[in-house]
C-alpha positions in Angstrom: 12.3 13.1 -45.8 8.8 13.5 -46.9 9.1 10.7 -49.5 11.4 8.4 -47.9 8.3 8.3 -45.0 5.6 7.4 -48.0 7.8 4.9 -49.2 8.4 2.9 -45.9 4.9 2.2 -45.2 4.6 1.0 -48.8 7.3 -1.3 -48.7 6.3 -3.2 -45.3 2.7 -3.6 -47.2 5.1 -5.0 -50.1 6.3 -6.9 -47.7 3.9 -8.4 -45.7 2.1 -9.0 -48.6 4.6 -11.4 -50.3 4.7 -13.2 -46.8 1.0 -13.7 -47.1 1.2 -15.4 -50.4 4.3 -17.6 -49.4 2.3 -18.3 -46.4 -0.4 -19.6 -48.9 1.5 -21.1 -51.6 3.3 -23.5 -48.9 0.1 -24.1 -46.7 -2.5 -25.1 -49.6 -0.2 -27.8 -50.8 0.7 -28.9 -47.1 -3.1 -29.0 -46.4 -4.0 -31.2 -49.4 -1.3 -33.9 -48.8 -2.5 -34.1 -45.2 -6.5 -34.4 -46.2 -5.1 -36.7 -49.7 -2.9 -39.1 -46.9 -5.9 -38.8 -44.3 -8.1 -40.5 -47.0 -5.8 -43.1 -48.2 -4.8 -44.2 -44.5 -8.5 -44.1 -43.4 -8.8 -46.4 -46.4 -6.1 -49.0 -46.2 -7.4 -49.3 -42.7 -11.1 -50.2 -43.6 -10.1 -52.5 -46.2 -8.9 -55.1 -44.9 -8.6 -58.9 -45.9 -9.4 -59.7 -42.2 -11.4 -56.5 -41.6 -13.9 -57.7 -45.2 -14.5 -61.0 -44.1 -15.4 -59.7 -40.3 -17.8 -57.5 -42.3 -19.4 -60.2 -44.4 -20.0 -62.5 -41.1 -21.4 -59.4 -39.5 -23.8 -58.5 -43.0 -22.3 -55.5 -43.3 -21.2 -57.0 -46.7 -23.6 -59.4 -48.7 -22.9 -63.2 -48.2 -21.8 -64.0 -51.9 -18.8 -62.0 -51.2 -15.5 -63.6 -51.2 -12.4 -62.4 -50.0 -9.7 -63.9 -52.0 -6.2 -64.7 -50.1 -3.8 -61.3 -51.6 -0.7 -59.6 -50.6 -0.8 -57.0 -48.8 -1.6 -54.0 -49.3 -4.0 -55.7 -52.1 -7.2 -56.7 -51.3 -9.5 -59.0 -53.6 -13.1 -59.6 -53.4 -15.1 -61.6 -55.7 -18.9 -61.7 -56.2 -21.4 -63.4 -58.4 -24.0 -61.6 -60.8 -27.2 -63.7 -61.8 -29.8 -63.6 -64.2 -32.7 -61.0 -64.0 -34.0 -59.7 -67.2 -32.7 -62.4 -69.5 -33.6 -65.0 -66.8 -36.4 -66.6 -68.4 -34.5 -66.9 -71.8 -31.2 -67.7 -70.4 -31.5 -69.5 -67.2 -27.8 -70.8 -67.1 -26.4 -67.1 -67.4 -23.9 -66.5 -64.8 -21.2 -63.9 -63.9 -18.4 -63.0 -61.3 -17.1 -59.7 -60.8 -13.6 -59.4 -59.1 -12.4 -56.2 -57.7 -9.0 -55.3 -56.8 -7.9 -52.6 -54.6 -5.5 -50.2 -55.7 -2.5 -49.1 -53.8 -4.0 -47.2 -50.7 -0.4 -45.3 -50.4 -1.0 -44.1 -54.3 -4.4 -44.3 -55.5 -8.2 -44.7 -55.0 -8.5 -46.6 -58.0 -9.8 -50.0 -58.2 -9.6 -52.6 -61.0 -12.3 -54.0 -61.7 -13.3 -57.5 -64.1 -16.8 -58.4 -65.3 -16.6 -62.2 -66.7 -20.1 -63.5 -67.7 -21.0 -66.9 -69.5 -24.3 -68.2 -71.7 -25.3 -64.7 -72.1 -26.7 -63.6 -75.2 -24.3 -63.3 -78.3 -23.0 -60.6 -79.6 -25.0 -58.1 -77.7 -23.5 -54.5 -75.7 -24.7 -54.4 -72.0 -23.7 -51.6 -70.2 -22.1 -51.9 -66.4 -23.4 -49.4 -63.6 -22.6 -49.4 -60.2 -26.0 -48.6 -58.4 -27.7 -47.8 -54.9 -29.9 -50.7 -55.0 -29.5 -54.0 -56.8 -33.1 -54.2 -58.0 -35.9 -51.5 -59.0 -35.9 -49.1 -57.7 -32.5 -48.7 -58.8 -31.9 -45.4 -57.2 -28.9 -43.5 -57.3 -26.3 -45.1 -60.8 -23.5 -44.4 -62.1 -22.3 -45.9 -65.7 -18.8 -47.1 -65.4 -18.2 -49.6 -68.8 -19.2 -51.7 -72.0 -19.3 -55.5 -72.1 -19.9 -57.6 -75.4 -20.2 -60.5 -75.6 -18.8 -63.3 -77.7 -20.8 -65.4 -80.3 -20.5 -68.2 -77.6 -22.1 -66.3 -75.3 -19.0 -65.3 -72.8 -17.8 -62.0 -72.4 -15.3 -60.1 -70.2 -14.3 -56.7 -69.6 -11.5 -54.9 -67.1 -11.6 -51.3 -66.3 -10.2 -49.4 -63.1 -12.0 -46.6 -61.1 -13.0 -45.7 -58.0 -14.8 -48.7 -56.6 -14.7 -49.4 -52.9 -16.0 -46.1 -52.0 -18.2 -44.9 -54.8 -21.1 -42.6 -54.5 -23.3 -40.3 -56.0 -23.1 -36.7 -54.6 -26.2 -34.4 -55.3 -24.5 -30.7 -55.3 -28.3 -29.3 -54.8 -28.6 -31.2 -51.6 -25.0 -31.8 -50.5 -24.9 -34.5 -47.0 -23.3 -37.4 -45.8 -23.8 -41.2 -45.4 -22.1 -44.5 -44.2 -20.5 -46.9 -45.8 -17.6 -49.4 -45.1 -15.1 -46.7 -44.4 -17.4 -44.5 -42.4 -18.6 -41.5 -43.0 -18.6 -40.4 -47.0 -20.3 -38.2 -49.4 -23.5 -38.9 -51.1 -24.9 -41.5 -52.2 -23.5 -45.6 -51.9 -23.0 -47.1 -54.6 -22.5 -50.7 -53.5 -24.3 -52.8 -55.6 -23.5 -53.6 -59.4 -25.6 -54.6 -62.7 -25.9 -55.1 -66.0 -28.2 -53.6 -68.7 -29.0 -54.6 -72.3 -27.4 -51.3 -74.4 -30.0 -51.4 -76.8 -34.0 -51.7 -76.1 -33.9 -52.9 -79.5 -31.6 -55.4 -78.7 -33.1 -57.0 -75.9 -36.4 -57.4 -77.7 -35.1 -59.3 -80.5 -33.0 -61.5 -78.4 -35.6 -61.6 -75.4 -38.5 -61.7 -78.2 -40.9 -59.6 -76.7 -41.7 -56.0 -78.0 -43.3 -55.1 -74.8 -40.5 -54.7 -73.0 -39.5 -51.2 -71.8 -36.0 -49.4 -71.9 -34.5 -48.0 -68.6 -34.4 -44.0 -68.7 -30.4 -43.4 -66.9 -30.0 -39.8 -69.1 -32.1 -37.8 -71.6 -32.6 -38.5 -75.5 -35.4 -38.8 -77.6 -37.2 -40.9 -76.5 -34.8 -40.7 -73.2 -34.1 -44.3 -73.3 -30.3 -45.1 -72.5 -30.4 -48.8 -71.8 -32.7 -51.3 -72.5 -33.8 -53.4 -69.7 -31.5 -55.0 -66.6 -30.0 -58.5 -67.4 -27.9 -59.3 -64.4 -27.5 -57.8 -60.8 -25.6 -58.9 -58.0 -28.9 -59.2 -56.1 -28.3 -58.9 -52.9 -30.1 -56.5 -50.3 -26.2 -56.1 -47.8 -23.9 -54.0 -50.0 -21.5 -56.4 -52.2 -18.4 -53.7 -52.1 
């Protein structure tokens, strides 16, 4: 009798224990569909073809942004990039920058196309999105490589998160605003261009003053040579 009352309390622990962890293993996956569906219905929501071009009239978005006629649940904007560092040299560069939205129902990914004309050939500039389109640059984030053609064009596509980008600090976690309300971090809402190579940009710019732009650490911690097109604008552009 003695054992057979030692062993029922250890079963129900047995017991109760296994509940416990079926409890778990069906809640956590519950939990993260409901937060993962909260997102992307908070998202298809605030991005809108009619709820983008209310935003734009109300400067909420910059004024070079175009919303492109899509399909739902698409969404296209369109902006324009123009000349800062290579300005002087090449006054007729120009560039357009479409986004795409992804699915809301699937994905937070974006695709994005950078198409630039009378650029400098054959150069690398590097693509970041960034808190501010000119210095101070504040928060950036590198996202992809564009070269350029010996005529001067050039064009890249790449997908990632877009619409709602930021830059979290995880030393001073907060939140902020942006089109879809409260977010993490940082906005990143503006976009621009940098020469890849401070070398570069002096030969083609010809002027060895110029300075590089220190994104990340190296010797010297140069990254990127100096900005050559930004979106410009002051009212976010995505």
């Amino acid at each position: 009798m003695a054992r057979l009352t030692l062993r029922r309390p250890i079963i129900c622990g047995l017991l109760l224990l296994l509940m416990v962890l079926a409890i778990t293993l069906f809640a956590y996956p519950v939990a993260a569909r409901l937060h993962t569906n909260t997102g992307h219905q908070s998202r298809s929501l605030s991005f809108q073809t009619r709820t983008l071009q209310e935003m734009v009239r109300s400067h909420q978005l910059a004024s070079t942004v175009q919303v492109l006629d899509s399909q739902q649940p698409s969404v296209i904007i369109q902006f324009p990039l123009f000349p800062s560092g290579v300005k002087k040299a090449f006054p007729n560069a120009t560039g357009v920058v479409t986004i795409v939205q992804g699915n809301p129902a699937v994905s937070l990914f974006d695709t994005v196309t950078v198409d630039v004309q009378n650029m400098p050939p054959d150069i690398t500039f590097t693509i970041f999105f960034i808190e501010k389109a000119i210095k101070p640059f504040g928060h950036v984030q590198y996202v992809a490589d564009l070269h350029t053609r010996d005529d001067g064009s050039g064009d890249v596509t790449f997908q990632t998160i877009t619409l709602v980008a930021f830059a979290a600090d995880a030393t001073a976690p907060g939140t902020s605003q942006d089109q879809s309300g409260s977010a993490s971090g940082t906005q990143l809402e503006h976009l621009g261009m940098w020469f890849s190579s401070l070398q570069d940009a002096q030969k083609v710019l010809s002027d060895n003053t110029l300075k590089g732009t220190p994104f990340d650490g190296g010797n010297p911690p140069l990254h990127a040579g100096p900005q050559a097109m930004t979106d410009g604008q002051t009212d976010p552009v995505f």
